[in-house]
MDTraj code that builds the backbone (N, CA, C; nanometers):
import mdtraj as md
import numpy as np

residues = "UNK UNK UNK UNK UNK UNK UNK UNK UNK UNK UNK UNK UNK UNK UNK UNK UNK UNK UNK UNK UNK UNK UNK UNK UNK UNK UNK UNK UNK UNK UNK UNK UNK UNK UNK UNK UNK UNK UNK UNK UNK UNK UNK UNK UNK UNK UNK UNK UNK UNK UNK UNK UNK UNK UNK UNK UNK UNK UNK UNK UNK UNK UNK UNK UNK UNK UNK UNK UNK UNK UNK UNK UNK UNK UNK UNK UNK UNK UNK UNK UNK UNK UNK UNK UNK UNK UNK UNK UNK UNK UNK UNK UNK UNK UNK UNK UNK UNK UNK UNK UNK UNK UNK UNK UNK UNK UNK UNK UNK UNK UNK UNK UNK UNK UNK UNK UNK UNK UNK UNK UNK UNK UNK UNK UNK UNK UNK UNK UNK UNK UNK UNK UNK UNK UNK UNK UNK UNK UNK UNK UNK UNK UNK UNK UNK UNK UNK UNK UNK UNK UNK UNK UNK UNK UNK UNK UNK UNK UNK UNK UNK UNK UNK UNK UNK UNK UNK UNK UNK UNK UNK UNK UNK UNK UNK UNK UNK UNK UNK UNK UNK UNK UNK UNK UNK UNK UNK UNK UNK UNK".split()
xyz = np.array([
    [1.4058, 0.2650, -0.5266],
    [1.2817, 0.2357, -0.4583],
    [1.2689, 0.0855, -0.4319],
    [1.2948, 0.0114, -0.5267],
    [1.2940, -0.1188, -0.4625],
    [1.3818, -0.1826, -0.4047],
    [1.5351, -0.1381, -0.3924],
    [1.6447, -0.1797, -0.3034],
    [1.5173, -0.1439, -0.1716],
    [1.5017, -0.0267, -0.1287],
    [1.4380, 0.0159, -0.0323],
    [1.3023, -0.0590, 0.0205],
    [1.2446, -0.1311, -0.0541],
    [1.1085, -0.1711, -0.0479],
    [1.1838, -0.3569, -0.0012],
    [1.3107, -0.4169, -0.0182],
    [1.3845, -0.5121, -0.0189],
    [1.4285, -0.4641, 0.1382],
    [1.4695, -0.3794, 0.1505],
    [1.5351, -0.3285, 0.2983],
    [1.4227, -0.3638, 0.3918],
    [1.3024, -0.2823, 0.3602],
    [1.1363, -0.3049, 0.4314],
    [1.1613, -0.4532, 0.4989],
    [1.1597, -0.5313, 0.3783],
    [1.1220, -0.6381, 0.4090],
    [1.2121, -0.7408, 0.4768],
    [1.3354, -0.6997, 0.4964],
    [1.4399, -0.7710, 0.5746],
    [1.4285, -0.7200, 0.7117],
    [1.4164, -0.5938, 0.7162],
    [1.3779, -0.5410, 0.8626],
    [1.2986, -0.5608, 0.9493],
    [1.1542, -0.5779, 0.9008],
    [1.0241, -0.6221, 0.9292],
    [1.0502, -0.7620, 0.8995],
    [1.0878, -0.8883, 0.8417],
    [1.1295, -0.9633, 0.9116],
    [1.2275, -1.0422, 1.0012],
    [1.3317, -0.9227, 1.0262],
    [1.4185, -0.9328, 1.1706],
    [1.3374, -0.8949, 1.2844],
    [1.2230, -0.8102, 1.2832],
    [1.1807, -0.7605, 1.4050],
    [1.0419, -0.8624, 1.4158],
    [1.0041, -0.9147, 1.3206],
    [0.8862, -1.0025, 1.3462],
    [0.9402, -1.1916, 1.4309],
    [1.0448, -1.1831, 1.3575],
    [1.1481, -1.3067, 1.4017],
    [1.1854, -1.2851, 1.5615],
    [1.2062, -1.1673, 1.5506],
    [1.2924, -1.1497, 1.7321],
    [1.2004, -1.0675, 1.8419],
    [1.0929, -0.9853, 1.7885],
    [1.0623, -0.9226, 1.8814],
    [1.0951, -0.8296, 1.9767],
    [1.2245, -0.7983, 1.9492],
    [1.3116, -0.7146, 1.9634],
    [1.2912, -0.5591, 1.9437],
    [1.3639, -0.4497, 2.0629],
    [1.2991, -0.3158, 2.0151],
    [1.4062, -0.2886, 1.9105],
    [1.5437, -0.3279, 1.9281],
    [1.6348, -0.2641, 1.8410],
    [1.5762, -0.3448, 1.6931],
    [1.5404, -0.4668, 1.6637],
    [1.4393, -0.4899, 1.5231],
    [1.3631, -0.4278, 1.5193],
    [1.2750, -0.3659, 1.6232],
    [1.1575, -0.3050, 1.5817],
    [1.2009, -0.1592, 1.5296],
    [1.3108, -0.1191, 1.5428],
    [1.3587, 0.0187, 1.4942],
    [1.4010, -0.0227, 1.3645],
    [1.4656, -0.1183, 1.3348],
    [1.4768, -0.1845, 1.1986],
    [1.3387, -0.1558, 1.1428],
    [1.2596, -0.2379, 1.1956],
    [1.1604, -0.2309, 1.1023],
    [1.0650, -0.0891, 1.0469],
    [1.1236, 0.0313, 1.1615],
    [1.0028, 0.1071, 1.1455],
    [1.0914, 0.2277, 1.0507],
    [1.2428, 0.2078, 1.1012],
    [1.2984, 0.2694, 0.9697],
    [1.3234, 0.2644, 0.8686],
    [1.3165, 0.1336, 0.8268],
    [1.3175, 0.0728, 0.6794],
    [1.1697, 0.1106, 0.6580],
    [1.0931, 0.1841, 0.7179],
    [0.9394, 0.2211, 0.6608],
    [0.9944, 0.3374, 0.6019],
    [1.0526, 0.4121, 0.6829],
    [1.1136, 0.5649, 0.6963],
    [1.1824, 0.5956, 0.5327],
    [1.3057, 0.4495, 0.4995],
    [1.3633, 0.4538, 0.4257],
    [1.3005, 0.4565, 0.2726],
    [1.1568, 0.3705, 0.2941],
    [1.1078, 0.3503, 0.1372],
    [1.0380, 0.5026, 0.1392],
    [0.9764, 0.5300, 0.2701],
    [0.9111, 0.7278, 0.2450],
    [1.0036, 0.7735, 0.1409],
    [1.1184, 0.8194, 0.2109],
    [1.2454, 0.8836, 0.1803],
    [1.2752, 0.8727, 0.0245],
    [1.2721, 0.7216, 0.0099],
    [1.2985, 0.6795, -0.2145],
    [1.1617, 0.7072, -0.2725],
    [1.0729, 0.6860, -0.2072],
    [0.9610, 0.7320, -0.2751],
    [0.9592, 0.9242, -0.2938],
    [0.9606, 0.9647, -0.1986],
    [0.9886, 1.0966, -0.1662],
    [1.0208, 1.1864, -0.2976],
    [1.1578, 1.1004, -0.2853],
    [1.3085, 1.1749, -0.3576],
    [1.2549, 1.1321, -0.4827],
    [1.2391, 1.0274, -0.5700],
    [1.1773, 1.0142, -0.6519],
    [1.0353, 1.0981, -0.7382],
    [0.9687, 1.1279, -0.6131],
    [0.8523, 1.2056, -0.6868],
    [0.8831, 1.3709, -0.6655],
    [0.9879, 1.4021, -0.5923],
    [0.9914, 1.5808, -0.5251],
    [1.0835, 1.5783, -0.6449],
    [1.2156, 1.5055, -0.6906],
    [1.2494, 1.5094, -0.8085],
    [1.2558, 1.5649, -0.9729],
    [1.1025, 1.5089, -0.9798],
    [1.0488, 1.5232, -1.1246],
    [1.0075, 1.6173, -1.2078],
    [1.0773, 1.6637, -1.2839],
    [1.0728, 1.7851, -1.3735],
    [1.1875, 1.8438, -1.2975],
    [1.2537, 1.8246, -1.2349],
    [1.4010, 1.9128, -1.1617],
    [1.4586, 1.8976, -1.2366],
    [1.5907, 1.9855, -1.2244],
    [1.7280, 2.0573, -1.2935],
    [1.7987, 1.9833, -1.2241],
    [1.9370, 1.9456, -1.2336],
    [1.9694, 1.8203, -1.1874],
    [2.0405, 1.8677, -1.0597],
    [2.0787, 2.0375, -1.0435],
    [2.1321, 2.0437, -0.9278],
    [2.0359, 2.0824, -0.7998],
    [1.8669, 2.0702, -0.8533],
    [1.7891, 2.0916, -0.7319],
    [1.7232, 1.9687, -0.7401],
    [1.7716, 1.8591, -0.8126],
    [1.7239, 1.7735, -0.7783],
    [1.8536, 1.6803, -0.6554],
    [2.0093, 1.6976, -0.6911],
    [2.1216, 1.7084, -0.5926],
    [2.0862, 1.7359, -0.4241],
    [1.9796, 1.8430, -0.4970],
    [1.9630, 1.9308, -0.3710],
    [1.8536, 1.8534, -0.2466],
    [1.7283, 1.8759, -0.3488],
    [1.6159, 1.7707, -0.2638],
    [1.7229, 1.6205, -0.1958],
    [1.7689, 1.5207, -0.3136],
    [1.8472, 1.4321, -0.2247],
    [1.9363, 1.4629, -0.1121],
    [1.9942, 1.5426, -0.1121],
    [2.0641, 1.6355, 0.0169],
    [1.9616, 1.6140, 0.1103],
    [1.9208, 1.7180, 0.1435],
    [1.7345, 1.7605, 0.1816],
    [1.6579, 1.6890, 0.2512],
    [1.6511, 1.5688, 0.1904],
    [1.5946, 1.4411, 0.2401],
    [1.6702, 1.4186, 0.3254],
    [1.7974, 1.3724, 0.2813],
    [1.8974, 1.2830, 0.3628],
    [1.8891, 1.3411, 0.5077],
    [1.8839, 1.4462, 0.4828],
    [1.9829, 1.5267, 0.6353],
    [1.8097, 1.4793, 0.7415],
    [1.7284, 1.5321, 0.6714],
    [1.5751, 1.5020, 0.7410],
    [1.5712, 1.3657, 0.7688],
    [1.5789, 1.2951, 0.7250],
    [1.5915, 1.1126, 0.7311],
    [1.6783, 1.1202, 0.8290],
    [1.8080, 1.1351, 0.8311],
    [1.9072, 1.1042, 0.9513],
    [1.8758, 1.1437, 1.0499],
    [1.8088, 1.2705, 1.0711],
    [1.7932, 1.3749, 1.2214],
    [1.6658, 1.3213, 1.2165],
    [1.5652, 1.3036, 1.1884],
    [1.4559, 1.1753, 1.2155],
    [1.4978, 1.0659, 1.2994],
    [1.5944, 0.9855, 1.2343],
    [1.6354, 0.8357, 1.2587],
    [1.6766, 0.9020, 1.4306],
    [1.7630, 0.9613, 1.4368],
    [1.8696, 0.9744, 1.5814],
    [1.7623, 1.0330, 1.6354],
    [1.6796, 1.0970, 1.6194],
    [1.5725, 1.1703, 1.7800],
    [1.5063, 1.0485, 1.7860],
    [1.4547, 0.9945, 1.6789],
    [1.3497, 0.8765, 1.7020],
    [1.3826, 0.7597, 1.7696],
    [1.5272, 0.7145, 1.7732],
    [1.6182, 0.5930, 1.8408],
    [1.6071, 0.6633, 2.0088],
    [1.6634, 0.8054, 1.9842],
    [1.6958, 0.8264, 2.1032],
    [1.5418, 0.8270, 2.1955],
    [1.4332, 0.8901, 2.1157],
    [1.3023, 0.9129, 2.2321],
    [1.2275, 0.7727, 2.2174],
    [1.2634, 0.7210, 2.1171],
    [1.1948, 0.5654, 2.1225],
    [1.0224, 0.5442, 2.1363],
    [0.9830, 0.6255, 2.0751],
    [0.8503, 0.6511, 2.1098],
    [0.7629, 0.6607, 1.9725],
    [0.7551, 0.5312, 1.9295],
    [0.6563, 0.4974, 1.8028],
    [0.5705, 0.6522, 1.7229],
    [0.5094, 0.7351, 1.8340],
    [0.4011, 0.8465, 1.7489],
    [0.4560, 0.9161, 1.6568],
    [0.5656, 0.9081, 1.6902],
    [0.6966, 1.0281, 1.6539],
    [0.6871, 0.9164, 1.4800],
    [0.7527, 0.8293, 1.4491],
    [0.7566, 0.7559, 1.3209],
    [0.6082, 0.7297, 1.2499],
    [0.4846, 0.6998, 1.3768],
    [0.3951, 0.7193, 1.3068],
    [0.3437, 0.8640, 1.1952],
    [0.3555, 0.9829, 1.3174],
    [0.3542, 1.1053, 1.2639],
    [0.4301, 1.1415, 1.1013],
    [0.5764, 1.1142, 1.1366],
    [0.6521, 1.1007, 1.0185],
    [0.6388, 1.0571, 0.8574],
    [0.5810, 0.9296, 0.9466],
    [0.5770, 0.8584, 0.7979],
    [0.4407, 0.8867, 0.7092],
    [0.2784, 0.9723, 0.7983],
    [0.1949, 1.0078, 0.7896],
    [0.1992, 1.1408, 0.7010],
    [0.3082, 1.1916, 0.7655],
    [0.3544, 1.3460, 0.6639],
    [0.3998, 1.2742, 0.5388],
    [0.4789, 1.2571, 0.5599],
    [0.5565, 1.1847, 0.4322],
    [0.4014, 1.1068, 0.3207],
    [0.3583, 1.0454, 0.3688],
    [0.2352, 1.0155, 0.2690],
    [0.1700, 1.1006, 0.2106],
    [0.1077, 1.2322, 0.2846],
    [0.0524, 1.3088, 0.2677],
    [0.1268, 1.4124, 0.1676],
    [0.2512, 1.4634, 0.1831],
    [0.3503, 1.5050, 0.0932],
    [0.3751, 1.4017, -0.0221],
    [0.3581, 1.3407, -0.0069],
    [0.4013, 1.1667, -0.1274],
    [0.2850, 1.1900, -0.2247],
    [0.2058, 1.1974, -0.2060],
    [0.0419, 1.1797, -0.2598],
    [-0.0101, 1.3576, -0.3214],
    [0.0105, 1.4594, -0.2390],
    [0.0138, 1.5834, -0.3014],
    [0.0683, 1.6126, -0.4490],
    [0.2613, 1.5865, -0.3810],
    [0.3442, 1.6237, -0.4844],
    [0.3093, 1.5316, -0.6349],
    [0.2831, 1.3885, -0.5963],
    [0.1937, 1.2983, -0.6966],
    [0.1289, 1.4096, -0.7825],
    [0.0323, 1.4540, -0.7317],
    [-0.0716, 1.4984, -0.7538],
    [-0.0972, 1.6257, -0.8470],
    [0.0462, 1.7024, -0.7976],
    [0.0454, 1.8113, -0.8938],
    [0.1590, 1.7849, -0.9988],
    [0.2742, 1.6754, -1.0017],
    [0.3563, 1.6261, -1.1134],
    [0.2388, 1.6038, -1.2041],
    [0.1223, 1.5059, -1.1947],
    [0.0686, 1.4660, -1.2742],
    [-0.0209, 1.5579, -1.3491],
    [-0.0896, 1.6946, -1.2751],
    [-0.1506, 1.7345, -1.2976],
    [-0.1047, 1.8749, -1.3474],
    [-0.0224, 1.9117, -1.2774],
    [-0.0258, 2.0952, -1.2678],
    [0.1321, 2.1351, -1.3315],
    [0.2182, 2.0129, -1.3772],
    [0.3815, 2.0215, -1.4287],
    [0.3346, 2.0776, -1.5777],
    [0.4414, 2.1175, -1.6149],
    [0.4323, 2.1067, -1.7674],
    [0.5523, 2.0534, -1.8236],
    [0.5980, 2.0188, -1.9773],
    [0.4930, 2.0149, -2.0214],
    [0.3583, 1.8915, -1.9646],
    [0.2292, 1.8889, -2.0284],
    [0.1201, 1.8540, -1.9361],
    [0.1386, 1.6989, -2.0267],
    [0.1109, 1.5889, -1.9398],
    [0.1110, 1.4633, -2.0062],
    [-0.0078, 1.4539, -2.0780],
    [-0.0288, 1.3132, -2.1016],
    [-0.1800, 1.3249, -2.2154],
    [-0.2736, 1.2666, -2.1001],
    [-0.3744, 1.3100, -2.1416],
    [-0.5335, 1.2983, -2.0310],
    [-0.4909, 1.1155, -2.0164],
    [-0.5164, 1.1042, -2.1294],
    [-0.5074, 0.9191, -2.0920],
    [-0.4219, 0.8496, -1.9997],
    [-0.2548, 0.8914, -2.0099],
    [-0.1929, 0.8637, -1.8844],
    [-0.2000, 0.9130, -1.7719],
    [-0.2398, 1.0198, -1.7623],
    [-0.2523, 1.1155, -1.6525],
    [-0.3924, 1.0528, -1.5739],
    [-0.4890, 0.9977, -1.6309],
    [-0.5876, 0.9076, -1.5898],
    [-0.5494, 0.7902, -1.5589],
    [-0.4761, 0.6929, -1.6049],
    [-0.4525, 0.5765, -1.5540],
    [-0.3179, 0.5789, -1.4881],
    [-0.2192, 0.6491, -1.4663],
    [-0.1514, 0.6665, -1.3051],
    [-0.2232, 0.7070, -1.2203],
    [-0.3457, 0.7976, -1.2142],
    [-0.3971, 0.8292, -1.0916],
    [-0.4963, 0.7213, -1.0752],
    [-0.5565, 0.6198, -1.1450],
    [-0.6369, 0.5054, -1.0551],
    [-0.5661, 0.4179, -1.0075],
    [-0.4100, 0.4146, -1.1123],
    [-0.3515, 0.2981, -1.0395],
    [-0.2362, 0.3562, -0.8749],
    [-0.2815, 0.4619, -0.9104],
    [-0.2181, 0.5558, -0.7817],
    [-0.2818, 0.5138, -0.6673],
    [-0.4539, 0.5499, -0.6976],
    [-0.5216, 0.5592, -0.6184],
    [-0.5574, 0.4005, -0.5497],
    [-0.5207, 0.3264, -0.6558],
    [-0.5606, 0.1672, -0.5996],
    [-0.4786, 0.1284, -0.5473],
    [-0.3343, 0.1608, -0.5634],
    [-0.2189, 0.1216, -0.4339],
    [-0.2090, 0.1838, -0.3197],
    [-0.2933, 0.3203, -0.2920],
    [-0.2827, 0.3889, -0.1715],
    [-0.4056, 0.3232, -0.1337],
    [-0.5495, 0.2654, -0.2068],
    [-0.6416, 0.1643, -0.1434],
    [-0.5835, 0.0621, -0.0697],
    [-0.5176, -0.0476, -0.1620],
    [-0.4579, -0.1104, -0.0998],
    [-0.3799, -0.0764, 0.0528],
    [-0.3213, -0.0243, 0.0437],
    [-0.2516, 0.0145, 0.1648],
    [-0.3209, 0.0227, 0.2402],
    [-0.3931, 0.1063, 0.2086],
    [-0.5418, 0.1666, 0.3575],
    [-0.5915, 0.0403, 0.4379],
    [-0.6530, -0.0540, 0.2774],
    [-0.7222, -0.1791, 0.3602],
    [-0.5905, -0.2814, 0.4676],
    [-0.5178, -0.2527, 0.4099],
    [-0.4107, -0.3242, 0.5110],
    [-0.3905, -0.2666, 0.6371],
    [-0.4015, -0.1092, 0.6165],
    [-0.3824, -0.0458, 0.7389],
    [-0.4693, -0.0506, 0.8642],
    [-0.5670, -0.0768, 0.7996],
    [-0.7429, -0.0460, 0.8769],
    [-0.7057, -0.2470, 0.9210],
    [-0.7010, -0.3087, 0.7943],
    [-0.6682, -0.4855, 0.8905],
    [-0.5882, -0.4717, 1.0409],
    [-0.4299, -0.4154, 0.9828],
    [-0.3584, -0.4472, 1.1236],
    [-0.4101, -0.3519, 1.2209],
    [-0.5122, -0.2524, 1.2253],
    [-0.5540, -0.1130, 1.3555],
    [-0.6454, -0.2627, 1.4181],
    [-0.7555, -0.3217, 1.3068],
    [-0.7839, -0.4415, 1.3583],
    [-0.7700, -0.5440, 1.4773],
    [-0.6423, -0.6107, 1.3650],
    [-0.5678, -0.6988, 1.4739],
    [-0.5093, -0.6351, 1.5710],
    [-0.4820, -0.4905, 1.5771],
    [-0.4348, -0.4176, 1.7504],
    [-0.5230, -0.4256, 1.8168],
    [-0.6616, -0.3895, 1.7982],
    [-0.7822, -0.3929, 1.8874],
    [-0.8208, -0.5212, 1.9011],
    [-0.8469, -0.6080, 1.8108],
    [-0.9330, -0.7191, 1.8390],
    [-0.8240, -0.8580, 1.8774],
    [-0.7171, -0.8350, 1.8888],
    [-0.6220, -0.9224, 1.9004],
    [-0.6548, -1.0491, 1.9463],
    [-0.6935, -1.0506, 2.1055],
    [-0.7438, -1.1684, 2.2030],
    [-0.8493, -1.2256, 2.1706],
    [-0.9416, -1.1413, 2.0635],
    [-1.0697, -1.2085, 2.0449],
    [-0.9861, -1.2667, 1.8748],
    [-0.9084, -1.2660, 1.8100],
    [-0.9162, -1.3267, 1.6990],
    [-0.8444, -1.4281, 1.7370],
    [-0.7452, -1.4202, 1.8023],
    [-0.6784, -1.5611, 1.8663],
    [-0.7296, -1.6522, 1.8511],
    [-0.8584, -1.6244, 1.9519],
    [-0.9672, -1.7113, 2.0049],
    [-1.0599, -1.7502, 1.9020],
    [-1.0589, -1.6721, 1.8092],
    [-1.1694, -1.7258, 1.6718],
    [-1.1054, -1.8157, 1.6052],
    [-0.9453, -1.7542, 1.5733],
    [-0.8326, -1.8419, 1.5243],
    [-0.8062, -1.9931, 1.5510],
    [-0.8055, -2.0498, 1.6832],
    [-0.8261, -2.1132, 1.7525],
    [-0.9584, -2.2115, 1.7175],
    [-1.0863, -2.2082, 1.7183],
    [-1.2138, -2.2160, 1.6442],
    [-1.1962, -2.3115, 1.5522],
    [-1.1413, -2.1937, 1.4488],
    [-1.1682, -2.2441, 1.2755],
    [-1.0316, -2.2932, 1.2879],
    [-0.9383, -2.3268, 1.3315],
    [-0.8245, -2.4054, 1.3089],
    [-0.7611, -2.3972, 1.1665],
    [-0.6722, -2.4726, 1.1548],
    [-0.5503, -2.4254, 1.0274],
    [-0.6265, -2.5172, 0.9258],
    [-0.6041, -2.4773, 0.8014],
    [-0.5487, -2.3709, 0.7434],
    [-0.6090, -2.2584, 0.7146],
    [-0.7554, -2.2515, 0.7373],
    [-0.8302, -2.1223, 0.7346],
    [-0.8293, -2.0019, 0.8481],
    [-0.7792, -2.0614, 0.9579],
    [-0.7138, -1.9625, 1.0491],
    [-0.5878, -1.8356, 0.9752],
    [-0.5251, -1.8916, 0.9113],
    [-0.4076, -1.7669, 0.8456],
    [-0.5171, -1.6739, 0.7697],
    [-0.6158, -1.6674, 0.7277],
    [-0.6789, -1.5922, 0.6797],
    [-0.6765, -1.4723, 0.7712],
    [-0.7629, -1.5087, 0.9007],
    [-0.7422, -1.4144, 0.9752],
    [-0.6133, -1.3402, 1.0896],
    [-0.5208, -1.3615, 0.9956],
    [-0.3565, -1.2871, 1.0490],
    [-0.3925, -1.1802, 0.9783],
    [-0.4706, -1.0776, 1.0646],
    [-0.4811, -0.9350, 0.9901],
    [-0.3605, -0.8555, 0.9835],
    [-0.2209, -0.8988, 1.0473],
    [-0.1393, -0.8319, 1.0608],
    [-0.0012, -0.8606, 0.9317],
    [-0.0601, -1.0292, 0.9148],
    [0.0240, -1.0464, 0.8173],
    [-0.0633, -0.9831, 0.6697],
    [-0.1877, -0.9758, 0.6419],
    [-0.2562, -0.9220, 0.5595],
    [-0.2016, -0.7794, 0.5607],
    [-0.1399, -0.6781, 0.6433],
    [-0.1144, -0.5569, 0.6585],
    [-0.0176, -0.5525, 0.5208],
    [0.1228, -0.6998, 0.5714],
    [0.2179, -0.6541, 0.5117],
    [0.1837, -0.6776, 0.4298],
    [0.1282, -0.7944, 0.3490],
    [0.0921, -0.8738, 0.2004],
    [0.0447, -0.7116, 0.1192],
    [-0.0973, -0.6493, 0.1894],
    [-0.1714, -0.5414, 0.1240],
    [-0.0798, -0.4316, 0.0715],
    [0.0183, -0.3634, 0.1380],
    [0.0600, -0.2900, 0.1918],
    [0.1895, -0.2721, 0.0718],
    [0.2390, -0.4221, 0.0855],
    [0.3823, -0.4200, -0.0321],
    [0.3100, -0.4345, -0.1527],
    [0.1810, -0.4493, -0.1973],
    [0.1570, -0.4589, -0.3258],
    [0.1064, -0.3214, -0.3643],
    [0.0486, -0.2783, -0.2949],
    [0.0169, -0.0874, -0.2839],
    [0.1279, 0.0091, -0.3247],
    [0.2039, -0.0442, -0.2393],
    [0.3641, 0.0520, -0.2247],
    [0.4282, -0.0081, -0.4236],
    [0.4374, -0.1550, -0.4333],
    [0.4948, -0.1911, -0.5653],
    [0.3653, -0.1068, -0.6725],
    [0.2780, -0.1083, -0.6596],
    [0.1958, -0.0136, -0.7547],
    [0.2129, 0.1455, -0.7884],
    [0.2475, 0.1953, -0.7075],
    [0.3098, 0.2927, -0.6518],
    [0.3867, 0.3242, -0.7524],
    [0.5346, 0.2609, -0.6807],
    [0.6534, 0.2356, -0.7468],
    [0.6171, 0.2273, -0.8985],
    [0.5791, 0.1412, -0.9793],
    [0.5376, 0.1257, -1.1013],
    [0.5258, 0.2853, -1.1681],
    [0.4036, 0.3187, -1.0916],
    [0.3690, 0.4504, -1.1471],
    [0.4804, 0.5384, -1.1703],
    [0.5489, 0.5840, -1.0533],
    [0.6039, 0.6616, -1.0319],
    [0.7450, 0.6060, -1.1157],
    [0.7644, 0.5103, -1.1905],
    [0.8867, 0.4712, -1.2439],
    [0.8098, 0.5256, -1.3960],
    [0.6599, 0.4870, -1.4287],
    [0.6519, 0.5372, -1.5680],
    [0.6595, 0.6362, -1.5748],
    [0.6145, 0.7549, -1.4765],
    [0.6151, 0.8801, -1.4913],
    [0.7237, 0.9179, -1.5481],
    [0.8755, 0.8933, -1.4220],
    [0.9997, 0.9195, -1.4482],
    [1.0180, 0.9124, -1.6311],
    [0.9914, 0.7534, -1.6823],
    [1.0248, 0.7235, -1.8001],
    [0.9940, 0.8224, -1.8777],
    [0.8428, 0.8690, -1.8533],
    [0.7685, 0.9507, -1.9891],
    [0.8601, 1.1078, -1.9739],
    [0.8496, 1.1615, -1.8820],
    [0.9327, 1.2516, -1.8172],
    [1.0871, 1.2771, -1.8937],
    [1.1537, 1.1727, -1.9375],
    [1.2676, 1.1461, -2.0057],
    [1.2297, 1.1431, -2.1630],
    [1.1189, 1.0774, -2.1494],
    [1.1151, 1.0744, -2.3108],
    [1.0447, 1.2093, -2.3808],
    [0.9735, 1.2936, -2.2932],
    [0.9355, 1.4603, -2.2993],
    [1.0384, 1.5043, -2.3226],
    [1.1468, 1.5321, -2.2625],
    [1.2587, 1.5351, -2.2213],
    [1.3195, 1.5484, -2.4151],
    [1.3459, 1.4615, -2.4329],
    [1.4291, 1.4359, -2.5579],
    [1.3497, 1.4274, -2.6852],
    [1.1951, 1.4587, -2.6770],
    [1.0841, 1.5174, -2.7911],
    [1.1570, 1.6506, -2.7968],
])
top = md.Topology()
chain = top.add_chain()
for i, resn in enumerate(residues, 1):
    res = top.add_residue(resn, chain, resSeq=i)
    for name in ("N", "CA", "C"):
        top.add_atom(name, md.element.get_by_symbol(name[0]), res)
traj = md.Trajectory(xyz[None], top)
């Protein structure tokens, strides 16, 4: 997950550097790619090791035949859509590891992965709702930007606020979903 969350961020800044569509496919598949480790990571948990073989299979083949229609039709809704499922599946499967697996963790952890769950998918949101922002209000923040001059102008880079929000959401995330794994192992060998 964090090789992947490292990929994010080399991609997204090749495509922020160049402006470029072939960066911008960088960037929107290295989104694709952290879905995918996050994914595999949480569809994973409590698996037998050859359906967990399997899900990584599973993924892969879905990730690749994703990647090639999406290069080929080049048409952003398609990765938006994607990566929207993928959250929504990300956040479910969350949802019932923590809750509905057995054996059942203790109330106390099972309570504090889901706020700190819930505060990295906050995070994210507010980043998300910043850069829908800076898509709409673009010309008028320029112009405000412009105004209040540097250095209080970077405040309002709602787009760089996207990524800042966004990678600390996703690393919260990650966290969780790495203690789970841990406790998961240490059930495991009780």
């Amino acid at each position: 997950m964090s090789f992947s969350l490292l990929v994010l961020g080399i991609g997204s800044f090749l495509f922020h550097a160049s402006l470029r569509q072939t960066m911008e496919f960088a960037d929107e598949l290295s989104m694709m790619v952290l879905m995918w480790a996050m994914l595999r990571a949480t569809l994973q948990a409590r698996r037998s090791p050859s359906m967990a073989r399997a899900i990584s299979v599973l993924l892969a083949v879905v990730f690749i035949s994703f990647s090639v229609f999406y290069v080929w039709s080049a048409k952003i809704i398609y990765q938006v859509i994607a990566f929207n499922i993928g959250i929504v599946v990300l956040t479910a499967w969350s949802h019932w590891v923590l809750y509905h697996s057995t054996p059942a963790f203790s109330a106390a952890k099972r309570s504090d992965w889901n706020k700190r769950k819930w505060k990295g998918i906050g995070y994210s949101a507010l980043g998300y709702f910043l850069w829908n922002i800076d898509l709409e209000y673009c010309a008028e923040l320029r112009a405000l930007k412009a105004r209040v001059g540097l250095p209080w102008a970077w405040l309002l880079e709602l787009h760089g606020w996207w990524h800042i929000l966004t990678a600390v959401g996703v690393s919260m995330s990650m966290d969780v979903s790495r203690e789970v794994q841990a406790e998961i192992e240490r059930l495991k060998q009780d």
